[in-house]
N, C-alpha and C positions, 0 to 999 in steps of 0.2 A: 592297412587298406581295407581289411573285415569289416572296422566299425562303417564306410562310407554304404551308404544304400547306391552310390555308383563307382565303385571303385575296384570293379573289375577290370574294365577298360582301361586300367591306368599303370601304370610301371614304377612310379614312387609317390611317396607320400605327399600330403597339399604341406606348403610351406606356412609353419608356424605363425606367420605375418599373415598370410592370407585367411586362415581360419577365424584369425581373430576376425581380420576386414569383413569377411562374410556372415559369421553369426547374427543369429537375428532371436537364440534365446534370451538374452537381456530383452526383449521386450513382445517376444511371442509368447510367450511362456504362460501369458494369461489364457490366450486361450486352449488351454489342456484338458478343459470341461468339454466343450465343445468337439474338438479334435476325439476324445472319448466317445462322445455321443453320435458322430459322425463314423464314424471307424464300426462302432457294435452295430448300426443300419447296416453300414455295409459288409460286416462278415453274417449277417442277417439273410440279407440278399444274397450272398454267393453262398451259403447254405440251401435258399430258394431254389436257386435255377441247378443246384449240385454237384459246385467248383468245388464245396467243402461238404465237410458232413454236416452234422446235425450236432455231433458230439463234439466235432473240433467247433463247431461256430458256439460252442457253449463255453468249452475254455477258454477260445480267443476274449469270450463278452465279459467272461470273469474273470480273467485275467486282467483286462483293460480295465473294469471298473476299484481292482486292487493296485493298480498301479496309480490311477485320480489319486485314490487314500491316502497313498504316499506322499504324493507333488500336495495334496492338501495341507498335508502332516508336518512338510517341509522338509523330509526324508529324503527326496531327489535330488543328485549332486547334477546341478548343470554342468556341462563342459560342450566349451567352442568348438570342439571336434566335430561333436553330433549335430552341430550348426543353427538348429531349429528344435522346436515341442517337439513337433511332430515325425524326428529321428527318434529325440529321446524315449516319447512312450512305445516305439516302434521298435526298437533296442531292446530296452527292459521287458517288453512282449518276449522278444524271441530269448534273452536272457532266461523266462520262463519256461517257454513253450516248447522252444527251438525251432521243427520244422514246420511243425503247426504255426508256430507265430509270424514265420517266416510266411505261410499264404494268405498274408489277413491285404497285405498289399496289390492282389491278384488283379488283373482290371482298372486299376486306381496308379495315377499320376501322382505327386505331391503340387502338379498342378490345379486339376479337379479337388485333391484334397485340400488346399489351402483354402483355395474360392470356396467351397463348401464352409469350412472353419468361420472365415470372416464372415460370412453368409449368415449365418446363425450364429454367433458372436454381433453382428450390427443387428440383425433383426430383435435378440433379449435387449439390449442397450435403450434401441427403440421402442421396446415396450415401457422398458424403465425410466427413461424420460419423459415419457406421455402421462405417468401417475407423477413423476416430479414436476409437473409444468401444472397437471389438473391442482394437485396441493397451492400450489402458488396461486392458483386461479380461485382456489378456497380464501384463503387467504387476503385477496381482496376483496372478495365477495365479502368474508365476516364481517368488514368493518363497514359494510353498509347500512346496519340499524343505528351504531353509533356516529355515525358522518353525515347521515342524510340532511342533517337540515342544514350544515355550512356552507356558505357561499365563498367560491374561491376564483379570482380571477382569475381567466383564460387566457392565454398568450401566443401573438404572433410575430415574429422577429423578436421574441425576448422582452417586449413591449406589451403593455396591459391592453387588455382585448375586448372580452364579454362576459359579462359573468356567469358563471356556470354551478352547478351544486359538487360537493366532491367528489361525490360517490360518483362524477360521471368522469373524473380523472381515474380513479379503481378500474370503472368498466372498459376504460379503453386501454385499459392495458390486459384486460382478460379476452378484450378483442384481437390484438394483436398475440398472444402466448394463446390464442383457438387455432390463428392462423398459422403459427406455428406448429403445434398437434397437427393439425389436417397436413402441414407439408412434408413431416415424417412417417403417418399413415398413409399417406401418397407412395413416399419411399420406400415404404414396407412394404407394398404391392408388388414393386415395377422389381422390386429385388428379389421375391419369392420366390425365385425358381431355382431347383436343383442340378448342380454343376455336376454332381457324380456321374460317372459313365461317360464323362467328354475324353478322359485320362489327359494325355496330353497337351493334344490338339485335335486330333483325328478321331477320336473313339476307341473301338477296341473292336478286333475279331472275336470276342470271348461271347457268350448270348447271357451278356448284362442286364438284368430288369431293371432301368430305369426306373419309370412307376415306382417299383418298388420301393427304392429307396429312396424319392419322393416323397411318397405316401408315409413314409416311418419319422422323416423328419420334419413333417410337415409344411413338406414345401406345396403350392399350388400346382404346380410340374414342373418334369425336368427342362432343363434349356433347350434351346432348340438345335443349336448350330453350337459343335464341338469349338469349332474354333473361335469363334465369339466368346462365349463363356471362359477359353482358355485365358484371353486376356480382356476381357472384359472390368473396369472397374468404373464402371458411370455410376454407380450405385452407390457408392463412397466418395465420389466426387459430389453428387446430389443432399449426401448424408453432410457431408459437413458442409456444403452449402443451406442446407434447415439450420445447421447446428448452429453459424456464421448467423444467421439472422435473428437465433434465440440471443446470441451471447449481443448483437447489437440493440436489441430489446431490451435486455437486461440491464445494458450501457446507459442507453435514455432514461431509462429508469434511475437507475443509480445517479444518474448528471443531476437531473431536476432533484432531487430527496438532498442532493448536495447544496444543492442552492438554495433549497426551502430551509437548511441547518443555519445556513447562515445568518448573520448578525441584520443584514441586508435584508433578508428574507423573515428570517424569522418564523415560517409559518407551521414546523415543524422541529418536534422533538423526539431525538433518537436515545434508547435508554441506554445506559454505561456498559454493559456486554459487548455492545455491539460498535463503541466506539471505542478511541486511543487516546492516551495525552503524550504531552511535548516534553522531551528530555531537559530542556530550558525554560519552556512558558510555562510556570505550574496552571493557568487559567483555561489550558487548552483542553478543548475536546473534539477530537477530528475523528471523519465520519469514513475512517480508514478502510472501515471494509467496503463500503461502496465505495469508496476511490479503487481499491484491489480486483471489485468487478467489472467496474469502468474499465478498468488498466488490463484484464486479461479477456476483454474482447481482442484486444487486437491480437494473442496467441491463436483465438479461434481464426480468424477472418486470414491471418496469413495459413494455418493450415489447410484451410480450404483452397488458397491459393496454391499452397505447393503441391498439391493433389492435380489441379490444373496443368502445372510445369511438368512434372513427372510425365503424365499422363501424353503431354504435346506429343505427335512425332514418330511414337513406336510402331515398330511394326508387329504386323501379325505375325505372331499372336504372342506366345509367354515371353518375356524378357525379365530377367534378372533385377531390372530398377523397380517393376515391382512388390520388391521384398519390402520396398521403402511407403508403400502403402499404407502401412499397415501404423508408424508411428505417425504420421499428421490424422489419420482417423483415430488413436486412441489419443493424443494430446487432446484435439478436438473436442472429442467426448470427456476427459476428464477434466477438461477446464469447464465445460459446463455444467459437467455434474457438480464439481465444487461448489460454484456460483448459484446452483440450485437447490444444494443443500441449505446453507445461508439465507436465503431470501426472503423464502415465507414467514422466517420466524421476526425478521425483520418487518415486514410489512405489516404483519400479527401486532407489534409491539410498540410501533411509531405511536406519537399521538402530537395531533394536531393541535399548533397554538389558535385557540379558538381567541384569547383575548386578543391578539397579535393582530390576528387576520381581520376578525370585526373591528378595529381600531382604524387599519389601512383603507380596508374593504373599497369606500369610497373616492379612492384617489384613482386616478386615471382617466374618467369618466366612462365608466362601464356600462353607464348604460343610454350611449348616446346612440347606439343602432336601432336599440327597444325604442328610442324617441323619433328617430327616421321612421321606423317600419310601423310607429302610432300616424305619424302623417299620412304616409302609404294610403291607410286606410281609410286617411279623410280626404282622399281623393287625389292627394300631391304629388307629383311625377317624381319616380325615386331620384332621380339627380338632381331635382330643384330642392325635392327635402333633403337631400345628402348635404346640399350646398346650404340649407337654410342651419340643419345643427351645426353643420363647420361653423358657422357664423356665432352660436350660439357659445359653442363651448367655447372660442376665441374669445366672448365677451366675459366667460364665466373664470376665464384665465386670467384675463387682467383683473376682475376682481377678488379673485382668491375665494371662489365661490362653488359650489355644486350646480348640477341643473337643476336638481329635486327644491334648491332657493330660490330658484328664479320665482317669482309673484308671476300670477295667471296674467296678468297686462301687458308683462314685460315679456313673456312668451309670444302674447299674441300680435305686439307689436314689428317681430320677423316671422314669426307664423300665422296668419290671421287664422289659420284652419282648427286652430287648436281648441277645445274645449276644458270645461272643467274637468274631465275625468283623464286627463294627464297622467294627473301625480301617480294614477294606479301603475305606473312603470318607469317613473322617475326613481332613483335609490337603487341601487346594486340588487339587492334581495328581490325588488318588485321585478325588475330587469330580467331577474333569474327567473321568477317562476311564469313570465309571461313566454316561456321559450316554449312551443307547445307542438312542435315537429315530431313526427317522430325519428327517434334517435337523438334528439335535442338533447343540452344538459339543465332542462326545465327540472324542479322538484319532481311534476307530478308525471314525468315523462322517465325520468331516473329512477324513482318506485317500481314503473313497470318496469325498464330493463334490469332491477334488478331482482326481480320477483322470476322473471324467465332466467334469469342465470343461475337462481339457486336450484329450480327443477332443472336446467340443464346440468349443471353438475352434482344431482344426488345422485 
């Protein structure tokens, strides 16, 4: 009953079935860094206000930082008993200490201490996904001196669209993984506050410096309301909901690059690292790891989910089902870390079928909006031009023709408004570069956005 940090209260020992049920070191265990780092602030602080001395908060700090060593080293036997990390280095403390080790817990809940743990456990995560998302965002950025001048067709309903240059397919995916960084710096904020000194639920009679320890672990301040903080996890529900949108970013991404592979498609080629072949079709080459990224968004998006269920319902304030917090945010997090290790070197490496694409380029009729919005200008009501190229390209269907073919006669004969300077936007390529909006996927509009992306990400 010694080893339980509550097993005074208790008359016999927990039943063997149940320790297993409740351990949560199979997968707390990671944060042991943390829970170290947490623990020295706060035998820091109770040195401060002079629940401890000067000399025991000195053993406790070095004692704690030789015990990490160990759990590094791989030296630390876990066992289901001690339930949690943060018995075990709490153990091995007093193992050293004894009664000194014994006061490092003074003040402190394993409630405030967990929320602390995870706390600083998600906020490094978070920083470390913001440089894996910026890399990625390099990474589409590079291949804008080599991409800039292909024309790739744009699509809506999976249907050929407008033409556009490629590098403005690159930027829009560094626009969406921006907005992604901004919604985990968001989270970073709203979660900076320090739970230590909640204990419980209620706080403490003890004269706790919050601030204090705070201020050492770089939190923005302490929480406000004890009880909130005790069960507080919006902050991990919000975290894998960023995460949840990275890993369906990364899905899009991976769907299209799958279809560009294809025989269909064609307009892309992935180099042999990063692809598989077929245990029966020696010809195969499948683009298996973005199938794998595609495939383990949906582990994110249900962990964000089961963070929501869990979360239904409780009441104020700590409950026990919270232990289970703690694996839908680290799957969350490790399935996108995966997926973001993988990426950029992919994106890096792709390369475009350029003969592919300029062979097709012209199918679809991509550039029958540029031929609308040239009528626009020569005065024609956009629905009467909408209706006059419907006409057009219908004619240009049954002949198995282009519009950039049509003779200036036969143009003017359902547009009369049309002049000779047409053709400058007839042909996919002219299509593209008369796109002149900003934010458009115009050449000389896609220079500049990418001319701002690389000062934004130096």
């Amino acid at each position: 009953m010694s080893q339980k940090a509550w097993g005074g209260r208790f008359s016999e020992p927990t039943d063997a079935q149940v320790e297993l049920f409740t351990e949560s070191i199979s997968f707390d265990s990671r944060l042991a860094a943390v829970d170290v780092e947490g623990s020295q602030a706060h035998a820091r602080m109770l040195a401060h206000v002079g629940l401890i001395t000067a000399d025991e908060c000195e053993q406790i700090c070095t004692a704690l930082t030789e015990i990490l060593g160990e759990i590094r080293r791989g030296e630390m036997e876990y066992k289901s008993s001690l339930e949690d990390i943060h018995m075990h280095i709490e153990s091995a403390l007093i193992r050293r200490l004894g009664d000194v080790g014994r006061k490092l817990h003074t003040g402190r809940s394993r409630n405030d201490q967990v929320a602390t743990d995870i706390r600083l456990y998600i906020r490094n995560t978070i920083d470390a996904l913001d440089v894996q998302l910026k890399e990625l965002q390099l990474a589409f950025v590079s291949r804008g001196e080599r991409d800039i001048g292909v024309i790739l067709p744009g699509y809506t309903h999976l249907q050929r669209a407008q033409p556009v240059n490629a590098v403005h397919y690159w930027l829009a995916y560094c626009e969406k993984f921006q907005r992604d960084r901004d919604r985990l710096a968001d989270c970073r904020k709203r979660m900076n506050q320090c739970p230590l000194g909640a204990a419980a639920l209620a706080g403490s009679t003890l004269p706790l410096d919050r601030q204090f320890t705070a201020s050492a672990l770089h939190f923005t301040s302490p929480a406000a309301n004890s009880l909130d903080i005790s069960s507080d996890r919006d902050y991990l529900a919000e975290f894998t909901s960023a995460l949840a949108l990275i890993a369906v970013h990364l899905s899009g991404w991976a769907e299209e690059w799958i279809l560009w592979c294809t025989t269909e498609f064609g307009f892309l080629k992935l180099p042999d690292k990063y692809t598989t072949g077929s245990s029966i079709m020696p010809q195969k080459k499948n683009p298996d790891v973005l199938e794998l990224i595609r495939g383990k968004s949906a582990r994110v998006i249900a962990a964000s989910q089961q963070l929501f269920v869990l979360m239904k319902g409780l009441p104020m304030a700590y409950n026990r089902d919270l232990q289970e917090d703690k694996l839908a945010a680290f799957t969350a997090y490790d399935t996108v870390n995966s997926c973001l290790l993988v990426a950029p070197s992919i994106v890096a490496h792709a390369v475009l079928n350029r003969e592919r694409i300029n062979a097709r380029i012209e199918e679809g009729f991509l550039d029958a909006t540029a031929l609308m919005e040239y009528l626009i200008k020569q005065g024609v009501p956009m629905r009467t031009g909408h209706e006059i190229v419907g006409k057009l390209v219908a004619e240009c269907e049954g002949r198995g023709c282009r519009l950039a073919d049509l003779k200036l006669n036969e143009l003017q004969q359902v547009a009369p408004a049309v002049k000779d300077d047409i053709y400058a936007v007839l042909g996919a390529s002219k299509a593209a570069n008369a796109l002149v909006t900003y934010g458009s996927g115009g050449t000389e509009c896609v220079k500049e956005q990418l001319a701002q992306w690389i000062v934004r990400l130096s």
